[in-house]
C-alpha positions as a Markdown table, in Angstrom:
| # | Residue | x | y | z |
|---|---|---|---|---|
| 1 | Unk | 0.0 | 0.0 | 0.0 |
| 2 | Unk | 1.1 | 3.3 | -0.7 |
| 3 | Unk | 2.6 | 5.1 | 2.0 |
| 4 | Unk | 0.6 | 8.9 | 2.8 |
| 5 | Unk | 3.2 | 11.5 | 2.6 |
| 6 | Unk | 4.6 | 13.2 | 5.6 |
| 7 | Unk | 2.7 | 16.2 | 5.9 |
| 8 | Unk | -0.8 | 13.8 | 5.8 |
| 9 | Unk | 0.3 | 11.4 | 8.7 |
| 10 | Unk | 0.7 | 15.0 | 10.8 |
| 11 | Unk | -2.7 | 16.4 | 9.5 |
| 12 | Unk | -4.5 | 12.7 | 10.2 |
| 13 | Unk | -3.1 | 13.0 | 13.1 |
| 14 | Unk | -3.7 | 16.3 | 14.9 |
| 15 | Unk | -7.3 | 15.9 | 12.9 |
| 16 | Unk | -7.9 | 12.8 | 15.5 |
| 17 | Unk | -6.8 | 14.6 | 18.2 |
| 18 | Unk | -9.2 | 17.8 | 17.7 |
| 19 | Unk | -12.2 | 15.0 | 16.7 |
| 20 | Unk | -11.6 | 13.0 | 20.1 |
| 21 | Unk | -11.1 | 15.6 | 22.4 |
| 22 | Unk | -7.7 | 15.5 | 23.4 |
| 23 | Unk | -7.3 | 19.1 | 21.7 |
| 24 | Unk | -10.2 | 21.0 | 22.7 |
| 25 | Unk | -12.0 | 23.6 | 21.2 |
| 26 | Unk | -9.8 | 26.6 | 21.6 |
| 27 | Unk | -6.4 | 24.9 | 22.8 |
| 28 | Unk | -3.2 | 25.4 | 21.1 |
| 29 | Unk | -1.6 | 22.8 | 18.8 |
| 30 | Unk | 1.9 | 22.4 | 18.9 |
| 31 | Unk | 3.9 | 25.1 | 16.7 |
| 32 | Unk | 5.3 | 23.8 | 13.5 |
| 33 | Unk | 9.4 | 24.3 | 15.8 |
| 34 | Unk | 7.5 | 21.6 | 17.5 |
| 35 | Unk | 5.3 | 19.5 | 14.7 |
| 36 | Unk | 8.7 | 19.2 | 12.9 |
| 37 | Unk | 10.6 | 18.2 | 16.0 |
| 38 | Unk | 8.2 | 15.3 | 17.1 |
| 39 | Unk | 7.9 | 14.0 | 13.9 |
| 40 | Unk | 11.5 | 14.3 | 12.6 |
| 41 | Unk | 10.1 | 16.7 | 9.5 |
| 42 | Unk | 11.0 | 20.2 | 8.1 |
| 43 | Unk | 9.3 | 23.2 | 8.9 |
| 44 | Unk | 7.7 | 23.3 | 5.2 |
| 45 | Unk | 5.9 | 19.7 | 6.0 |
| 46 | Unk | 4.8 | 21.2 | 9.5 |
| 47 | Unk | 3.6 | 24.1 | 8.3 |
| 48 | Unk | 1.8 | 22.6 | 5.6 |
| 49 | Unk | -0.2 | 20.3 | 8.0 |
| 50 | Unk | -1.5 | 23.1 | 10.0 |
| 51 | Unk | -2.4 | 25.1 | 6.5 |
| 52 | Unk | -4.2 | 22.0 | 5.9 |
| 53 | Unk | -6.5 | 22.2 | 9.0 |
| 54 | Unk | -7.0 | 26.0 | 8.3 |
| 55 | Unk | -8.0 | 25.4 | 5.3 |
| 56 | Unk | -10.7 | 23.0 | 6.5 |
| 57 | Unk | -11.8 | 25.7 | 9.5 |
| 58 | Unk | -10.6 | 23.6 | 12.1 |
| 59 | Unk | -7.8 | 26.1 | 13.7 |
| 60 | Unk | -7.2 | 29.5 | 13.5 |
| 61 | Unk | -3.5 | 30.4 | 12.8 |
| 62 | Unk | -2.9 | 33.9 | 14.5 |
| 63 | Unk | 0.6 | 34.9 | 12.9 |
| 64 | Unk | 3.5 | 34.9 | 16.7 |
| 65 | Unk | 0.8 | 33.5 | 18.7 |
| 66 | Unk | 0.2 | 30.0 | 17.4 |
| 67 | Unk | -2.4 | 28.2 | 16.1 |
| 68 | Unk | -5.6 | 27.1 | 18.0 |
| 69 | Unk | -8.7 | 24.8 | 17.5 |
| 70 | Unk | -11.8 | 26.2 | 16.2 |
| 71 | Unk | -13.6 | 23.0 | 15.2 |
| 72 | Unk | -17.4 | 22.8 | 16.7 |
| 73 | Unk | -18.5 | 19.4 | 15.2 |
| 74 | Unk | -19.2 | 20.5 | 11.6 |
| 75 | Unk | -18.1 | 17.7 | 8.8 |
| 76 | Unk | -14.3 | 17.7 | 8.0 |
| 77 | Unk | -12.5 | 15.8 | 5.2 |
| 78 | Unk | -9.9 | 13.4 | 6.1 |
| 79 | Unk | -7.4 | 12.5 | 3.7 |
| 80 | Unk | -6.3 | 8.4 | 3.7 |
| 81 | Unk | -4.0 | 7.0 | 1.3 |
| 82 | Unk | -4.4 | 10.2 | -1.1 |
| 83 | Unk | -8.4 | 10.1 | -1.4 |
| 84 | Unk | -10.5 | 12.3 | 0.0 |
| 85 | Unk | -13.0 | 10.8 | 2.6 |
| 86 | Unk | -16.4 | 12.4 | 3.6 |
| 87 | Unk | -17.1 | 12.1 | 7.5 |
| 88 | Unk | -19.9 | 12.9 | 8.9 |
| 89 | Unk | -20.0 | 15.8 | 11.7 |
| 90 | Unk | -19.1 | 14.7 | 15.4 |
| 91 | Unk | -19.1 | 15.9 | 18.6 |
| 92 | Unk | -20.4 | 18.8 | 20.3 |
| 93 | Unk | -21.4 | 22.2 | 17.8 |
| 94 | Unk | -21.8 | 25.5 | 18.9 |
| 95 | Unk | -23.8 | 27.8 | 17.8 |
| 96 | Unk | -23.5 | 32.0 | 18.3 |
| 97 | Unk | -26.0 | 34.4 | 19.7 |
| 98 | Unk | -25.8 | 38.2 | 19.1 |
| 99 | Unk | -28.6 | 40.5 | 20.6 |
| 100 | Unk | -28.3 | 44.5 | 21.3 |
| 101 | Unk | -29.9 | 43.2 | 25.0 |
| 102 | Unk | -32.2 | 41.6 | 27.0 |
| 103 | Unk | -34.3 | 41.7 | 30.3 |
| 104 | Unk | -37.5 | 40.4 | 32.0 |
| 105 | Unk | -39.9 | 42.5 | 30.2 |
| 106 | Unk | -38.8 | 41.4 | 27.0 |
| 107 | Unk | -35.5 | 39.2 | 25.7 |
| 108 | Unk | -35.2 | 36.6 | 28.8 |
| 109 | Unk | -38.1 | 34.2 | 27.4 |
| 110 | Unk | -36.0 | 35.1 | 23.9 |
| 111 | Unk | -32.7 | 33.3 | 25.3 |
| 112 | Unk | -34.3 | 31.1 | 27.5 |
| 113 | Unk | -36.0 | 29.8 | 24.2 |
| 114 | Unk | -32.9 | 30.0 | 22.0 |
| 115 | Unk | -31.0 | 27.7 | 25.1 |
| 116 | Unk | -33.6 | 24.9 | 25.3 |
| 117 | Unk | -33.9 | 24.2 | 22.0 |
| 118 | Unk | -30.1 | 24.2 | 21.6 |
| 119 | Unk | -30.2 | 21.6 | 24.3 |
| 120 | Unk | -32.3 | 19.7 | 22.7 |
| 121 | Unk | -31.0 | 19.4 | 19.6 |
| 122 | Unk | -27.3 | 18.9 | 20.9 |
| 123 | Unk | -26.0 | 22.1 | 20.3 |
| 124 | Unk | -24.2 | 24.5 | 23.1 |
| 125 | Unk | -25.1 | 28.5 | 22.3 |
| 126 | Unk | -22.8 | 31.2 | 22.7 |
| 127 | Unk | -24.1 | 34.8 | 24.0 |
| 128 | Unk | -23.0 | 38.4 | 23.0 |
| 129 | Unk | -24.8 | 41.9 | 23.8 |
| 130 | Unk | -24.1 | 44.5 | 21.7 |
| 131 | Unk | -25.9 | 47.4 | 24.0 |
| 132 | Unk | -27.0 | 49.1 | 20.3 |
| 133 | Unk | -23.7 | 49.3 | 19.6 |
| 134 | Unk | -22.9 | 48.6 | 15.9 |
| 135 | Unk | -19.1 | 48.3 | 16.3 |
| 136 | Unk | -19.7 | 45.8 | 19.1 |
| 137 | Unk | -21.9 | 44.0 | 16.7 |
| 138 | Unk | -19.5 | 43.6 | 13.7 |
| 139 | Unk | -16.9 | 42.8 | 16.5 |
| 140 | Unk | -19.6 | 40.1 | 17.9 |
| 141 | Unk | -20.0 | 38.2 | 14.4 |
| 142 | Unk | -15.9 | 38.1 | 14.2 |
| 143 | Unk | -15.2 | 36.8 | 17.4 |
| 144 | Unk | -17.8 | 34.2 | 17.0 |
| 145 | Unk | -16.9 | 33.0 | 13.6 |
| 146 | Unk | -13.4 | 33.2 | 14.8 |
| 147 | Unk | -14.4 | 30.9 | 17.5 |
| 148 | Unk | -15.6 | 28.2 | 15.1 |
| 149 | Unk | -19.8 | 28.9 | 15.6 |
| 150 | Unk | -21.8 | 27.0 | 13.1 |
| 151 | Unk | -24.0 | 29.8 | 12.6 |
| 152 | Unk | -25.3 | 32.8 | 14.2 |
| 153 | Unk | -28.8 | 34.0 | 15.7 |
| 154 | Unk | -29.1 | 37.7 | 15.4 |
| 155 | Unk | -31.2 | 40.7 | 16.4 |
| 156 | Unk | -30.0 | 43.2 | 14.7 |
| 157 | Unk | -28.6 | 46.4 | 16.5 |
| 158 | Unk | -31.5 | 49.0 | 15.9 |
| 159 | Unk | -30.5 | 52.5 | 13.5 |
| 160 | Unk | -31.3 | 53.6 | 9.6 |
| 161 | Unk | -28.8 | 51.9 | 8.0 |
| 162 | Unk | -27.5 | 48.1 | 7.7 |
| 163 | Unk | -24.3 | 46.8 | 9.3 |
| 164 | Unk | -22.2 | 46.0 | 6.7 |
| 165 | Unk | -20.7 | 43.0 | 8.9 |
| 166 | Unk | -24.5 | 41.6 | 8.6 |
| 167 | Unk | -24.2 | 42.2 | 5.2 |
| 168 | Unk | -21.2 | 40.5 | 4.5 |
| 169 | Unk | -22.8 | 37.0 | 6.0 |
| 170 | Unk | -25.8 | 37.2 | 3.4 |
| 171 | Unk | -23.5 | 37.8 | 0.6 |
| 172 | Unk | -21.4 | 34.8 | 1.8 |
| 173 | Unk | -24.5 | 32.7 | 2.7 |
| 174 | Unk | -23.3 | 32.1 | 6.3 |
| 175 | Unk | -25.9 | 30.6 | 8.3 |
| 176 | Unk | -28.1 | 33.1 | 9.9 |
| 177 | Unk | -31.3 | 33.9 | 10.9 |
| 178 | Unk | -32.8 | 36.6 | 12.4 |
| 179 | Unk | -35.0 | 37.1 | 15.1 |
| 180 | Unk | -37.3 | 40.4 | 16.3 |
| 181 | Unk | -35.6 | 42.6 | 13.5 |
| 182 | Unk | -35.6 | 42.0 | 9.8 |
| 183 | Unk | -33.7 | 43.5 | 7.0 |
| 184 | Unk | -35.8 | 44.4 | 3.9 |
| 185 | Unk | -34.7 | 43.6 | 0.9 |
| 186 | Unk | -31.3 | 41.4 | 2.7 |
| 187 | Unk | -32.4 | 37.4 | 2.0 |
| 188 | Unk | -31.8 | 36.7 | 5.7 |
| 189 | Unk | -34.9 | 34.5 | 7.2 |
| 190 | Unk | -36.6 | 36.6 | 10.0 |
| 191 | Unk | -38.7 | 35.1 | 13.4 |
| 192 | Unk | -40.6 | 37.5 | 14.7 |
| 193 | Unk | -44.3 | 38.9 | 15.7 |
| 194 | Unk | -46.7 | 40.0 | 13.2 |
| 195 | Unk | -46.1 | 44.3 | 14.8 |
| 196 | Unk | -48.6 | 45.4 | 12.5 |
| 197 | Unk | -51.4 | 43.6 | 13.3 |
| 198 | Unk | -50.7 | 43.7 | 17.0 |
| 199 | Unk | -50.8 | 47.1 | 17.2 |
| 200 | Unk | -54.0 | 47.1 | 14.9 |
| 201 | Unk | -55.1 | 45.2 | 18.0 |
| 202 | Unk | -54.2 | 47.5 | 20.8 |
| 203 | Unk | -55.6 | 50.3 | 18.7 |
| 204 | Unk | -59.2 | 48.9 | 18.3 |
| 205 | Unk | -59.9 | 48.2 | 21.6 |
| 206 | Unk | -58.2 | 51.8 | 22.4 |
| 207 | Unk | -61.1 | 52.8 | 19.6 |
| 208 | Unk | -63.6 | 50.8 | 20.8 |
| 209 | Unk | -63.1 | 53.0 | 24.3 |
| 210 | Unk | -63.9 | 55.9 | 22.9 |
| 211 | Unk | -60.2 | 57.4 | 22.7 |
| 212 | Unk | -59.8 | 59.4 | 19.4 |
| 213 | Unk | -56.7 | 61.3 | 20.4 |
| 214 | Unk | -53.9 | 58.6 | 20.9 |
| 215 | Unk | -50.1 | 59.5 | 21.3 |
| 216 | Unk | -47.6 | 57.2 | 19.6 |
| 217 | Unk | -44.3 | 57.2 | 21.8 |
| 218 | Unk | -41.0 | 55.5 | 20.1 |
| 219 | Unk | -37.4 | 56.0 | 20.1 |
| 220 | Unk | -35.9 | 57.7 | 17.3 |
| 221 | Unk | -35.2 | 54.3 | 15.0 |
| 222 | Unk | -38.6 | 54.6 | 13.4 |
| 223 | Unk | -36.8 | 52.3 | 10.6 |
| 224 | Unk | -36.2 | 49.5 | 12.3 |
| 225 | Unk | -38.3 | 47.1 | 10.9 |
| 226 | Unk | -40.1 | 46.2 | 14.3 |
| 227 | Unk | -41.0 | 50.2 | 15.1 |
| 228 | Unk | -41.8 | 50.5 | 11.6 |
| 229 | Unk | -44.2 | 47.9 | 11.5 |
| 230 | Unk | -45.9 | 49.6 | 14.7 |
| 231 | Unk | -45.8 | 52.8 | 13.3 |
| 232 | Unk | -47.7 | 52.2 | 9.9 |
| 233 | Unk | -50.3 | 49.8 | 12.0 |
| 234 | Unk | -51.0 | 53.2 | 14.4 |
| 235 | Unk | -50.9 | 55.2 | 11.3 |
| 236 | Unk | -53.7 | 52.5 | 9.3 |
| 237 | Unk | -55.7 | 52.5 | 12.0 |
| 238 | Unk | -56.8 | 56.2 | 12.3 |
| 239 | Unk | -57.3 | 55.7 | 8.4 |
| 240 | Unk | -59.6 | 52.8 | 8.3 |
| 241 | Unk | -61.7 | 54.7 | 11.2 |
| 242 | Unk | -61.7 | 57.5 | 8.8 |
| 243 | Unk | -60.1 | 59.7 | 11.9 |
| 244 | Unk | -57.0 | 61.7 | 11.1 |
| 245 | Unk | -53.5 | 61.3 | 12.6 |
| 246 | Unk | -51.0 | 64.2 | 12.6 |
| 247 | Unk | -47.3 | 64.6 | 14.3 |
| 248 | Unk | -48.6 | 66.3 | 17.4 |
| 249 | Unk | -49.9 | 63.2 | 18.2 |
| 250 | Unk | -46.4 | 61.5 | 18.1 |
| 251 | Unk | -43.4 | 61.6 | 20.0 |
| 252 | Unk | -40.9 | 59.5 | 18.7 |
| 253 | Unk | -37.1 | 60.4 | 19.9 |
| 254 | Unk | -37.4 | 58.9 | 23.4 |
| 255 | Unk | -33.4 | 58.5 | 23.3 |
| 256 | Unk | -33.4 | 56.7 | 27.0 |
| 257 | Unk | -35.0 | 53.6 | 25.3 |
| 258 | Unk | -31.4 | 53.1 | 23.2 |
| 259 | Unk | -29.6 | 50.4 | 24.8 |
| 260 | Unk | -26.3 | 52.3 | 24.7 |
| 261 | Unk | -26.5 | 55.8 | 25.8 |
| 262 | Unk | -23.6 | 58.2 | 26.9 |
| 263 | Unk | -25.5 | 59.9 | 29.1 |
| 264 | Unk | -28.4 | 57.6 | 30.4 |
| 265 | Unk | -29.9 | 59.2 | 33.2 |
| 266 | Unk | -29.7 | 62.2 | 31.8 |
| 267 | Unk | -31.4 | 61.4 | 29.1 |
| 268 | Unk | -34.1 | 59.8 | 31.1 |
| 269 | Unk | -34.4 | 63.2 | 32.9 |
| 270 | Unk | -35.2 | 65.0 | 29.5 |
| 271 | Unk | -37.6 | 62.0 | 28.3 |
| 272 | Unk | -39.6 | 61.9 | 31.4 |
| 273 | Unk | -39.3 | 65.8 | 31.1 |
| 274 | Unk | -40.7 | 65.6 | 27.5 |
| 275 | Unk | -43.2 | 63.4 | 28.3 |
| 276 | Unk | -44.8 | 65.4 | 31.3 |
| 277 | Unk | -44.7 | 68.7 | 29.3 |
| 278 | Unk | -46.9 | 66.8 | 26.2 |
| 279 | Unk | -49.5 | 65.7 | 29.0 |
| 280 | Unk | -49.3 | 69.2 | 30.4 |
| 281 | Unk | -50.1 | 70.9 | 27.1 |
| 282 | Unk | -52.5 | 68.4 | 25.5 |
| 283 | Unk | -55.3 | 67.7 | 27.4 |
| 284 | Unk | -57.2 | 66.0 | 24.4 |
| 285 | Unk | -55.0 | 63.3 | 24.4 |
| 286 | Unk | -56.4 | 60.5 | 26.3 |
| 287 | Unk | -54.9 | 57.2 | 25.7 |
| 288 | Unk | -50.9 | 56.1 | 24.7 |
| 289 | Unk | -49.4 | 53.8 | 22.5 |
| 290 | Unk | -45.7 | 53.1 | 24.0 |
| 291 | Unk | -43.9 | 50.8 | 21.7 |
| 292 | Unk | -42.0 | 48.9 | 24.5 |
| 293 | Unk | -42.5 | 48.2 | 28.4 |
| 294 | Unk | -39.9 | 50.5 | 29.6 |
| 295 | Unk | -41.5 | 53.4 | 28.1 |
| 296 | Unk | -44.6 | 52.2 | 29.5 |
| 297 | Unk | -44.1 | 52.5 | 32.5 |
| 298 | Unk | -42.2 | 55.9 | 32.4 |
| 299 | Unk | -45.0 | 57.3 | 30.8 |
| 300 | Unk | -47.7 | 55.5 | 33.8 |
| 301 | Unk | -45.2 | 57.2 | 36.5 |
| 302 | Unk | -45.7 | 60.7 | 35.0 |
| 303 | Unk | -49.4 | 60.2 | 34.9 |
| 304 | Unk | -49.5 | 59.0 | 38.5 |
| 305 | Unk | -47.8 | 62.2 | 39.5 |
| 306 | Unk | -50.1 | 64.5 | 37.7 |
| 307 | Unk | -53.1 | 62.3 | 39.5 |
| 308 | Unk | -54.1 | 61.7 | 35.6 |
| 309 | Unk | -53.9 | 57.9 | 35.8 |
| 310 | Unk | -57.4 | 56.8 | 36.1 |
| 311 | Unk | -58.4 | 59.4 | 33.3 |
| 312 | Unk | -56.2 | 58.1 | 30.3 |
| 313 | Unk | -55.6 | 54.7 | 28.8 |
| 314 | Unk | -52.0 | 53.1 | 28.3 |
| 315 | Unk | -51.3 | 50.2 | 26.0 |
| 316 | Unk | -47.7 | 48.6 | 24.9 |
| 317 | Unk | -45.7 | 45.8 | 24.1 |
| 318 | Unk | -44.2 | 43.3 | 26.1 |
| 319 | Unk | -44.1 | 43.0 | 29.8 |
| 320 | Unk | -43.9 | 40.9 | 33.1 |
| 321 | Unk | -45.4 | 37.6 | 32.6 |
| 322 | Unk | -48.5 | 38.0 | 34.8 |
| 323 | Unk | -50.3 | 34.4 | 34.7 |
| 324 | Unk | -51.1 | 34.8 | 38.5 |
| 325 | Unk | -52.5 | 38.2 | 38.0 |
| 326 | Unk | -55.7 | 37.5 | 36.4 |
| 327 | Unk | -55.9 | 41.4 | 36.1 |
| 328 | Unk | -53.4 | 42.7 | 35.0 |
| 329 | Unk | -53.4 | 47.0 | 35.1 |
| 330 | Unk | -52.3 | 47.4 | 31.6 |
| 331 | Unk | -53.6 | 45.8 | 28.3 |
| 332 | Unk | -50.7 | 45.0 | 26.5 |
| 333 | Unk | -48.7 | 42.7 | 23.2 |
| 334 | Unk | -47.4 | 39.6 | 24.9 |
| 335 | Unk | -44.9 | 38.2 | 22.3 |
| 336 | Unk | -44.5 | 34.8 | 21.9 |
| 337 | Unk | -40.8 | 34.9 | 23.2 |
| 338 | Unk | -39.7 | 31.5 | 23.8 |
| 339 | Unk | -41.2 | 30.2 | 20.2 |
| 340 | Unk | -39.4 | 33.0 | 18.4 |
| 341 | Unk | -36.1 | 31.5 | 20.1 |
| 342 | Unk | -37.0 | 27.8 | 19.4 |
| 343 | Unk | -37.7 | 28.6 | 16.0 |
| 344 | Unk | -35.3 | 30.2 | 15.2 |
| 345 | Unk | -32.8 | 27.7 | 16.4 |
| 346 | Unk | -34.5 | 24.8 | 14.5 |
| 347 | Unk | -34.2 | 27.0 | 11.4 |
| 348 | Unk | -30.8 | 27.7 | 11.8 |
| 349 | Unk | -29.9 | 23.8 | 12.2 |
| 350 | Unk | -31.8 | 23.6 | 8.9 |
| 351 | Unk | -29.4 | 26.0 | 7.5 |
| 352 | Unk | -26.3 | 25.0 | 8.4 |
| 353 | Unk | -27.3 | 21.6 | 6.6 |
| 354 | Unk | -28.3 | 23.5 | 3.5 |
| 355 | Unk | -32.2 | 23.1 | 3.9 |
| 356 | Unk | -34.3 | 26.0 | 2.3 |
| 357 | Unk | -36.5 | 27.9 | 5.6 |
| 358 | Unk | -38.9 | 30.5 | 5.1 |
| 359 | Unk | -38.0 | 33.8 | 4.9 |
| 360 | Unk | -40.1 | 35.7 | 7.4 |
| 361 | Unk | -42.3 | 33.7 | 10.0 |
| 362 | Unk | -44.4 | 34.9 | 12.6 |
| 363 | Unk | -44.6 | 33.5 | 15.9 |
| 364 | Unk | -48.4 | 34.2 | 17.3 |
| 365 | Unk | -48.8 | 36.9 | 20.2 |
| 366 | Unk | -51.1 | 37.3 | 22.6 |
| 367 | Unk | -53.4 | 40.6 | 24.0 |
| 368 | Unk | -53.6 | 40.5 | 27.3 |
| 369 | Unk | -56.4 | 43.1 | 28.5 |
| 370 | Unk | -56.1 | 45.0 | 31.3 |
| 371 | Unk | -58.5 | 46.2 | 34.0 |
């Protein structure tokens, strides 16, 4: 039988010891001073063994640090007497998770979701939080495909214009799907809610109480697809109840509600400010439309201190779970969380083994009504 060339047997070989465990995911191989030492070979046949794996995404070679393992259980080639074998993927994968943040009102059920299902289908999930921060998002997708991820779960960092990092995994097909955020026009599948119908929802029963006036309260990314989808279901609504809508009825650069901000509580001081003086100065408005929890309840705290909050009507998205509260104060979106995260998961599996998934799928929601 013909005998593999040097720089094989040292490829086969490290290859075994990445697949079995006894170089784990991000360990350092032996340098090709060492390879060459162990094995009696120049530094060419060395080198060219660890080019090899590279080539295969198994290591990463980081030029006067070394080389280290990258490999998450994807399928890699191994080379036996000079044919190329197919093996099938092993071991443990890993798969990345970037969102701008999280908490109990919304995001926790998200991640708890995304986690189960991981579990469940023999995956491990890596975390990052961006905090709205664009350059921590581009720096989030290269760490994590540095890292060896099979794929990545992202909600996109909110703003008017596209990360090009983002951009860069469509045009290279990475596995990725979306979840919350999508990005028209970019052929990345999306799990989400169905925002415009929601809020044609919330703002029916809001009709239905008699409330004509109703203030829409956003942060400044009116383009992101989720507040954009809010915004045109407000905006529809007034229409098809032949009422008219106009921008005094809307306040929408309520900066707090950024993940990342400079100044935070400052900016918290000029919302709340903001939001007080709008009361203040238009009495005709009866109900509000807040397009996330937190804002909710900064606007329900400033209508509690004007003594205003049995006189107007507050509706939002998101919240506390409330199953033991069968009256809740507030009525309010409850997303379907966890399913968003489950889905999007499965989808992503279905990805990285080159099925076709939809492109946008909503996850049903649920009103909860208030007192």
């Amino acid at each position: 039988m013909k005998r593999d060339p040097l720089y094989l047997k040292i490829y086969n070989d490290l290859l075994a010891g990445i697949k079995n465990g006894t170089y784990a995911l991000g360990s350092r191989l032996p340098s090709e001073k060492e390879l060459s030492s162990n094995y009696d070979v120049s530094r060419i046949t060395s080198k060219k063994a660890l080019e090899m794996l590279a080539e295969q995404n198994m290591i990463t070679r980081m030029p006067g640090k070394g080389s280290y393992v990258s490999y998450s259980g994807e399928r890699v080639d191994e080379i036996v007497d000079g044919i190329l074998i197919e093996r099938q993927p092993e071991g443990k994968k890993v798969i990345g998770v970037i969102i701008d943040s999280f908490g109990v009102a919304f995001g926790s059920q998200l991640v708890c979701g995304i986690e189960w299902e991981c579990r469940e289908q023999g995956y491990y999930m890596m975390l990052r939080c961006t905090y709205g921060s664009v350059e921590e998002e581009a720096k989030a997708i290269e760490d994590l495909r540095s890292f060896g991820v099979c794929g990545i779960i992202l909600m996109c960092v909110q703003g008017e214009t596209y990360n090009a990092a983002v951009l860069k995994l469509s045009v290279e097909k990475y596995p990725v799907v979306l979840v919350d955020r999508e990005l028209k026009g970019v052929p990345i599948p999306c799990v989400g809610t169905d925002n415009y119908n929601a809020v044609k929802e919330l703002m029916n029963i809001l009709f239905k109480n008699g409330h004509k006036n109703i203030c829409f309260l956003s942060h400044p990314f009116l383009r992101t697809s989720t507040v954009e989808a809010r915004f045109e279901g407000y905006k529809d609504s007034y229409l098809e109840h032949n009422l008219v809508t106009n921008e005094g009825l809307w306040i929408t650069d309520i900066g707090s509600m950024v993940p990342q901000h400079d100044r935070k509580q400052e900016q918290e001081e000029a919302d709340q400010h903001r939001i007080e003086n709008y009361i203040l100065e238009n009495p005709q408005v009866t109900a509000f439309l807040a397009v996330d929890h937190t804002t909710a309840v900064m606007t329900y705290k400033i209508l509690k201190k004007l003594n205003l909050d049995q006189e107007k009507e507050l509706v939002f998205f998101d919240g506390v779970d409330e199953k033991n509260d069968a009256s809740p104060i507030f009525t309010h979106v409850m997303q379907g969380e966890g399913e968003i995260g489950r889905t999007a998961v499965r989808y992503l599996i279905d990805r990285i083994r080159g099925r076709e998934v939809p492109e946008r799928t909503y996850i049903p929601y649920d009103i909860v009504r208030g007192k």
